[in-house]
C-alpha positions in Angstrom: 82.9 94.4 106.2 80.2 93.9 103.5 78.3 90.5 104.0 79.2 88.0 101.9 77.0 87.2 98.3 73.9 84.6 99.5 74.3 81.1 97.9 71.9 80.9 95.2 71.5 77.5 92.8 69.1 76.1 90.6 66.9 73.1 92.5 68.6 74.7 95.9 66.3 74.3 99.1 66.5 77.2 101.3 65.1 77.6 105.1 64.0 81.3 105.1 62.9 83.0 108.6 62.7 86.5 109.6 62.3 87.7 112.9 61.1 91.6 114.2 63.0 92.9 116.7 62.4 93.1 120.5 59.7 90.9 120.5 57.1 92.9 118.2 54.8 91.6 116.2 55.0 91.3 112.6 51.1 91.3 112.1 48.2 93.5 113.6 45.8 91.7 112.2 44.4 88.7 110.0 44.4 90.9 107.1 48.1 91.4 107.4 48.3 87.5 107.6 46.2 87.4 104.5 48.5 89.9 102.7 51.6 87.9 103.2 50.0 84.8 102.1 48.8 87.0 99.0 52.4 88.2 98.3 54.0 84.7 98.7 51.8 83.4 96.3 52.9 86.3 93.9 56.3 85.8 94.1 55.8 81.6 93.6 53.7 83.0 90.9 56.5 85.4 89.2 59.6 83.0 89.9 58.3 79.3 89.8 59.2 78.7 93.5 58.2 75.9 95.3 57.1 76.3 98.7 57.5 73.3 100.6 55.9 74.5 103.9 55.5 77.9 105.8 54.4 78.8 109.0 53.7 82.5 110.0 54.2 82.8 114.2 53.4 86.6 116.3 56.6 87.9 115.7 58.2 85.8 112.6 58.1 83.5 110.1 59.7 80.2 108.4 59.3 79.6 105.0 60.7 75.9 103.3 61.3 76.6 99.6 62.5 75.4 96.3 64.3 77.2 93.8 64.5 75.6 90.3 66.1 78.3 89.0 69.0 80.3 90.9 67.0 83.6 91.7 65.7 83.7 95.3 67.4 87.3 95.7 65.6 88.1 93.2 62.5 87.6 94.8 
């Protein structure tokens, strides 16, 4: 069974989190820290997010954001 369609609206607030599996980590290093930053701040950049709060941990991440306009799957 396919899974269904994600909820998307305009001004919509979404909790985000990915985790790796089995306990790996999703970074090596700070300059994979530095990259996700980097691309997060692209994609606010491309599609007017607004990120609320983040916090990047060993082995996943949350993110807090806004969506003014209905396109998080896009991003």
């Amino acid at each position: 069974m396919a899974r269904p369609l994600r909820y998307e609206a305009a001004g919509a607030v979404y909790h985000m989190m990915a985790r790796e599996d089995c306990g790996k980590n999703d970074f090596e290093d700070d300059k994979d820290r530095f990259a996700w930053v980097d691309l997060l701040e692209r994609a606010n950049g491309r599609f007017g997010w607004r990120v609320h709060t983040w916090v990047l941990m060993g082995n996943h991440f949350h993110l807090l954001l806004e969506t003014p306009e209905p396109n998080l799957v896009a991003g």
